[in-house]
C-alpha positions in Angstrom: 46.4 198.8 -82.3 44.1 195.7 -82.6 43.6 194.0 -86.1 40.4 191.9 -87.5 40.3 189.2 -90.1 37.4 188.3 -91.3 37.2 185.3 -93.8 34.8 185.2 -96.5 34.2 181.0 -97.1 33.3 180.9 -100.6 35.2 180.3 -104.6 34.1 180.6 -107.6 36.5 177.1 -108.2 38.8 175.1 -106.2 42.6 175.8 -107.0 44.5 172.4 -107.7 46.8 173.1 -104.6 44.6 175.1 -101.6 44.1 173.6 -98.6 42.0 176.8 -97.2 38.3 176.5 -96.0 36.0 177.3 -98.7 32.9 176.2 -100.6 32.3 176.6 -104.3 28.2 176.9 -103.4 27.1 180.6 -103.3 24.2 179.7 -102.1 24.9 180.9 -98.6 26.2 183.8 -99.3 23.9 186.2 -98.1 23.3 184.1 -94.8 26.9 184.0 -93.8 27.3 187.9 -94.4 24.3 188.1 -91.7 26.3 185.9 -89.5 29.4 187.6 -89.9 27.6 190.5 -89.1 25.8 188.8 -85.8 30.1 187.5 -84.6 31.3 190.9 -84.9 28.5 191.7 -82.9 29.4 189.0 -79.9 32.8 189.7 -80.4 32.6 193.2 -79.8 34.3 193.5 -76.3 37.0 191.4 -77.1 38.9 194.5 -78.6 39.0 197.8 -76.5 41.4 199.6 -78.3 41.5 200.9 -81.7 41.3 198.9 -84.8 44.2 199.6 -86.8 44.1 196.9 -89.4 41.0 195.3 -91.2 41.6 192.0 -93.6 39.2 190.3 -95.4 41.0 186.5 -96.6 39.3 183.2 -97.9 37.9 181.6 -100.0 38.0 184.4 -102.2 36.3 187.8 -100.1 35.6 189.6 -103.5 33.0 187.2 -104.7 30.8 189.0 -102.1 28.8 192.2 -103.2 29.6 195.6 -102.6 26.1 195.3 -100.7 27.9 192.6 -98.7 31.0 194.7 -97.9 28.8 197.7 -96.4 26.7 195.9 -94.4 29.7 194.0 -92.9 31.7 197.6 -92.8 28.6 199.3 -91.1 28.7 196.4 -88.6 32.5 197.2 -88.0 32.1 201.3 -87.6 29.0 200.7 -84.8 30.9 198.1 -82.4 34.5 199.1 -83.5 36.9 202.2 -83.1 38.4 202.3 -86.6 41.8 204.1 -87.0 41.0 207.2 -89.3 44.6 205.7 -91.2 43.7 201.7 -90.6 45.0 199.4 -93.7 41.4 197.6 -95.0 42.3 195.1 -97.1 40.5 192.7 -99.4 42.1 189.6 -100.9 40.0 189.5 -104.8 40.6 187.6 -107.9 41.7 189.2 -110.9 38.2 187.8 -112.2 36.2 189.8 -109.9 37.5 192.8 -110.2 35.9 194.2 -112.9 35.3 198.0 -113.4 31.8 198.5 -112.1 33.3 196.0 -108.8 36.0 198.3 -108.6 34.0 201.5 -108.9 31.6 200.3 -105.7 34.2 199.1 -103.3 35.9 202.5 -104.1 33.1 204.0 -102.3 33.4 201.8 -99.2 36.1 202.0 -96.6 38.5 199.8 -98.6 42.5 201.1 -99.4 44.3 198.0 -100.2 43.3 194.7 -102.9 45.6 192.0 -102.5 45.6 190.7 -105.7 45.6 186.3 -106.7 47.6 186.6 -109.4 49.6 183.7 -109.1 50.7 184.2 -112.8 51.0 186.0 -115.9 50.8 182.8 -118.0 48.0 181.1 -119.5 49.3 177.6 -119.1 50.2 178.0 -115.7 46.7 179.2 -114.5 45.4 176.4 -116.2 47.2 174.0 -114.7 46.1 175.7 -111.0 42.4 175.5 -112.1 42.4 179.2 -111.5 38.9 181.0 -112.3 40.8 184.1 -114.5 43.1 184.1 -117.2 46.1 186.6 -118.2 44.2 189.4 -120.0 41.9 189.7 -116.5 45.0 189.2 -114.5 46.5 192.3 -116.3 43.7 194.4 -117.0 42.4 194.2 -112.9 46.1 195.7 -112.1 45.4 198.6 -114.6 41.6 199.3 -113.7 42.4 199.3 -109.7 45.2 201.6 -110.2 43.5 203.9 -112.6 40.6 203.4 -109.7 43.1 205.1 -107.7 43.5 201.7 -105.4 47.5 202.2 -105.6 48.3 200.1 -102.5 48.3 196.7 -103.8 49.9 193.7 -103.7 50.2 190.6 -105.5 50.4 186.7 -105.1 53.0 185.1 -107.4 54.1 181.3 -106.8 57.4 179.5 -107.8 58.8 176.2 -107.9 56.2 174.0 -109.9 56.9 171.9 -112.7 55.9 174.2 -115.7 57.8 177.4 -114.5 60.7 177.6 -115.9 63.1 180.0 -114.9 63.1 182.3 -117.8 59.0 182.1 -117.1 59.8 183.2 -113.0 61.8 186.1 -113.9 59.1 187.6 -116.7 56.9 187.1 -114.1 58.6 189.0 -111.4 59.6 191.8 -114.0 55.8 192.0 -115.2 54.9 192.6 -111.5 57.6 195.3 -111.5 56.4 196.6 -114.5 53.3 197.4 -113.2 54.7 199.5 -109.8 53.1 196.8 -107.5 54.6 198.0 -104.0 54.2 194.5 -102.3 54.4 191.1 -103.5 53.9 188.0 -101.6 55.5 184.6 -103.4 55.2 181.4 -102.3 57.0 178.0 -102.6 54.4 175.8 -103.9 53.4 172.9 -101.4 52.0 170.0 -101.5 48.9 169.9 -99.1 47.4 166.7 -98.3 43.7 166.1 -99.1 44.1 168.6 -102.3 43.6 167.8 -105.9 47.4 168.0 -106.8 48.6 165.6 -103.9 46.1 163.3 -105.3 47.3 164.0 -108.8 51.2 163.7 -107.3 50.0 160.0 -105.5 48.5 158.9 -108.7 51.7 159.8 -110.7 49.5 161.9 -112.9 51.8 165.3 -111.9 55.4 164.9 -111.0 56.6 165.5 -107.2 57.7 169.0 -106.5 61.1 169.7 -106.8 63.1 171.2 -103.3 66.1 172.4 -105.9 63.9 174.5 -108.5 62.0 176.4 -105.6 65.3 177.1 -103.6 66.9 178.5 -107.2 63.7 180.3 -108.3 63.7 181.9 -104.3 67.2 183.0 -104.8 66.2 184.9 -108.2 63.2 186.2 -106.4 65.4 187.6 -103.7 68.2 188.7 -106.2 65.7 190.8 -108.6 64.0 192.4 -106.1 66.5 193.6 -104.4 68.1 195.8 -107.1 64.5 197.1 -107.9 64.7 198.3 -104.1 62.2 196.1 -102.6 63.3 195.4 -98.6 62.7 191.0 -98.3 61.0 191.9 -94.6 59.3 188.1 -94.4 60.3 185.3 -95.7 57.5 185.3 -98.5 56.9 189.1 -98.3 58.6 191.7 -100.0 57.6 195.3 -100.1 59.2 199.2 -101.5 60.1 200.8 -98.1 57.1 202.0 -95.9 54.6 199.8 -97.5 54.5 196.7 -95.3 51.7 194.9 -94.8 50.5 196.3 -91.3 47.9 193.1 -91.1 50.3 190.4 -91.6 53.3 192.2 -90.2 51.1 192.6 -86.8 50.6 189.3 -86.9 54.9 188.1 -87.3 55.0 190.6 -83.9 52.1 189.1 -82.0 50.1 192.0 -81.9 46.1 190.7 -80.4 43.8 191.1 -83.4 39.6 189.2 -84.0 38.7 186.4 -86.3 35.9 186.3 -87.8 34.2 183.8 -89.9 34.3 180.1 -90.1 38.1 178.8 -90.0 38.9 182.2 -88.9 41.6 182.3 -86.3 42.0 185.1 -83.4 44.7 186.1 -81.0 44.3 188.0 -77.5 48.0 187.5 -76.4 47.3 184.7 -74.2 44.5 182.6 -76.0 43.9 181.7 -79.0 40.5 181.6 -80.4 39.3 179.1 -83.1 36.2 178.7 -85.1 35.0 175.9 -86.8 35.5 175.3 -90.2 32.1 174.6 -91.5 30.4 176.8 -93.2 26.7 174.9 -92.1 27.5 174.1 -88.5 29.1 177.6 -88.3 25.6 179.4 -89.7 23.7 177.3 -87.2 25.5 177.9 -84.4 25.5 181.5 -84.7 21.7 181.5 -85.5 21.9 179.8 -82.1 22.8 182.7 -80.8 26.7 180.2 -79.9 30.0 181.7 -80.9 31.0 178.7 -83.0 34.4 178.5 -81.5 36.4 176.8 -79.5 39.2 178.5 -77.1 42.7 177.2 -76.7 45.3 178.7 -74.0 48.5 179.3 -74.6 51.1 178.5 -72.3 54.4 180.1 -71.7 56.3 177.6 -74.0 53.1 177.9 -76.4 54.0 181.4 -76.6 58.0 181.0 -76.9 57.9 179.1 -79.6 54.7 181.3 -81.8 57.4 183.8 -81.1 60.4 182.0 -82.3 58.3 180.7 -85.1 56.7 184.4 -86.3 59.8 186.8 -85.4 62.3 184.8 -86.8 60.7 184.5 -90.4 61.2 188.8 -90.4 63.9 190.9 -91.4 63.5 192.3 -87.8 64.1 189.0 -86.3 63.8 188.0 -82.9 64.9 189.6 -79.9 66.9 188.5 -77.0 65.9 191.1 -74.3 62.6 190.3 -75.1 63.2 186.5 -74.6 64.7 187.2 -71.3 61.9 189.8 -70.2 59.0 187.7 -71.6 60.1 184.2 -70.4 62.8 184.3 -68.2 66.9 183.7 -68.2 66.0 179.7 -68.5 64.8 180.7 -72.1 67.5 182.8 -73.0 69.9 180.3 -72.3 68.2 177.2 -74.0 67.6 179.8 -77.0 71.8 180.9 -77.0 72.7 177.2 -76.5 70.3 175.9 -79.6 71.7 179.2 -82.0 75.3 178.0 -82.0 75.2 175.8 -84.9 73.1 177.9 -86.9 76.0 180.6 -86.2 78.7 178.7 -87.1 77.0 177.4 -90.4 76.2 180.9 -90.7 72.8 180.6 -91.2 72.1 183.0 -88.4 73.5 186.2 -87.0 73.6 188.3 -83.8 72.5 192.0 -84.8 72.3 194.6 -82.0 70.7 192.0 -79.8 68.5 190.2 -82.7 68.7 187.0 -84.2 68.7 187.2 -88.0 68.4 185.0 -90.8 71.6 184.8 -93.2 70.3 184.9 -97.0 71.0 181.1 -96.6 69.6 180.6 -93.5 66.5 181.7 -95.1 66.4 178.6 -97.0 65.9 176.7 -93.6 63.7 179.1 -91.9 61.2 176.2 -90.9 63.9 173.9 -89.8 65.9 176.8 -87.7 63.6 177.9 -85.7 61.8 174.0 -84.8 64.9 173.8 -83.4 64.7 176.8 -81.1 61.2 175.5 -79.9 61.1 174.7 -76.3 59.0 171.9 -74.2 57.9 172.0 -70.9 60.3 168.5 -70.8 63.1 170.6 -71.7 63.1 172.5 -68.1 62.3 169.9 -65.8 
């Protein structure tokens, strides 16, 4: 089954690190929702399956109103077949996710809030320029439960300069505490153009350092896994059975829609990209233009998505499907490039899959840029 993403361009503030398109003006709101409405619309033939996934992402998607939602959702159910069991997701801030928000997107198709915590402490948010605080971050995990919205997961990120170690672990343990069933950490990075590289450039922050993220990822790893939590991504960790089926379509290169400005889409042999601005992107669709352009991927475009995606899963990546996709020329560029990694064991060979070592997974990035194949490479 097919997925969608729609992203939702707007924030209430700009994090100190995010790189993602987004405006802080709400002004628009109401006019992008209409042309949201008017690309799902365009798009509708582009999926003739069934929907089995639905994710809203930003910007921050729960600064629109429940009005917002339905009209997008009744949009969706007339063009759409929706899986009577498809994961709809909405990526909110603890902020916005108050108890009379809560109470209307109960009423909508909705079954899944992924939640921005980042963290549990108040310095820390601070520092991130994050629009809630710790009380809101805790109290929006209570309310949504209680709501009866048990399917959530949570954004936690490691490896900047104020988190200490004993800090990383309350904050894992608090997420525990609270039966989260998925949690996605993430490494911070530096992204140019973004308040904290300029901060980092101007020596007003210091650099991020490699050896505090590596240690607080191997904690990460380590506590999780005697709490029963299966690592199945390299930045996604779940209870068994409750994957993300969005993303996880995505690591296995399942076709799924984009929608909205920046929004990305897949059909297994193009890939679909719209602008990322939010003005040229209202015009063009009051136009009556998909504001988008179309890039084709070639057989070594698709290789290496597939090295890059499979490889980062507990799954990995298989070599029948290497050989049936692409060829035997693949195959053995792709057995020649693994020896190293085996022999450092950073990789292994599992009933035909290639799988990351718990140190390999350190050097996921690296590992499988090194797998990539040019068209140079077979000539």
């Amino acid at each position: 089954m097919s997925g969608i993403y729609i992203h939702i361009p707007f924030c209430k503030k700009a994090c100190t690190y995010c790189d993602f398109h987004f405006s802080t003006s709400l002004k628009y709101v109401d006019e992008m929702t209409d042309a949201i409405c008017t690309e799902i619309i365009k798009k509708k033939d582009r999926i003739t399956d069934q929907v089995g996934s639905i994710y809203f992402g930003g910007g921050t998607p729960s600064v629109l109103s429940a009005k917002g939602f339905e009209k997008i959702f009744n949009t969706l159910t007339q063009h759409f077949s929706i899986s009577s069991d498809a994961e709809i997701t909405i990526e909110a801030n603890p902020d916005d996710l108050d108890a009379k928000k809560i109470a209307a997107l109960r009423q909508l198709p909705v079954n899944r809030f992924s939640i921005g915590i980042q963290s549990f402490f108040e310095e820390d948010l601070i520092w991130m320029n994050r629009a809630h605080n710790t009380i809101e971050a805790e109290d929006c995990i209570k309310r949504s439960q209680d709501a009866g919205f048990e399917n959530l997961s949570i954004d936690l990120i490691y490896g900047y300069p104020s988190l200490t170690d004993s800090k990383w672990l309350r904050n894992i343990n608090k997420a525990i505490e609270f039966q989260i069933p998925h949690i996605s950490a993430y490494s911070l990075t530096v992204e140019p153009k973004t308040a904290l590289a300029s901060a980092i450039k101007k020596g007003q922050q210091p650099p991020i350092n490699d050896e505090q993220s590596a240690a607080q990822f191997n904690m990460l790893i380590a506590q999780l896994d005697t709490r029963g939590f299966e690592h199945y991504e390299i930045s996604n960790f779940s209870l068994p059975g409750k994957y993300a089926v969005h993303n996880t379509n995505y690591w296995r290169g399942v076709p799924y829609l984009g929608i909205g400005p920046s929004a990305h889409g897949f059909d297994g042999e193009n890939r679909y990209l719209n602008i990322a601005n939010n003005a040229q992107y209202l015009q063009q669709l009051q136009e009556g233009k998909l504001a988008e352009t179309v890039e084709h991927l070639n057989q070594y475009d698709r290789f290496n998505e597939y090295i890059m995606t499979s490889l980062r899963t507990m799954w990995g990546t298989q070599l029948h499907k290497i050989e049936r996709d692409y060829g035997k020329a693949f195959l053995a560029d792709t057995q020649k490039a693994i020896k190293p990694f085996l022999e450092r064991e950073w990789l292994i060979v599992r009933d035909g899959h290639l799988i990351l070592t718990h140190e390999g997974k350190l050097f996921a990035d690296y590992i499988a840029s090194e797998l990539f194949l040019l068209e140079d490479d077979h000539l």
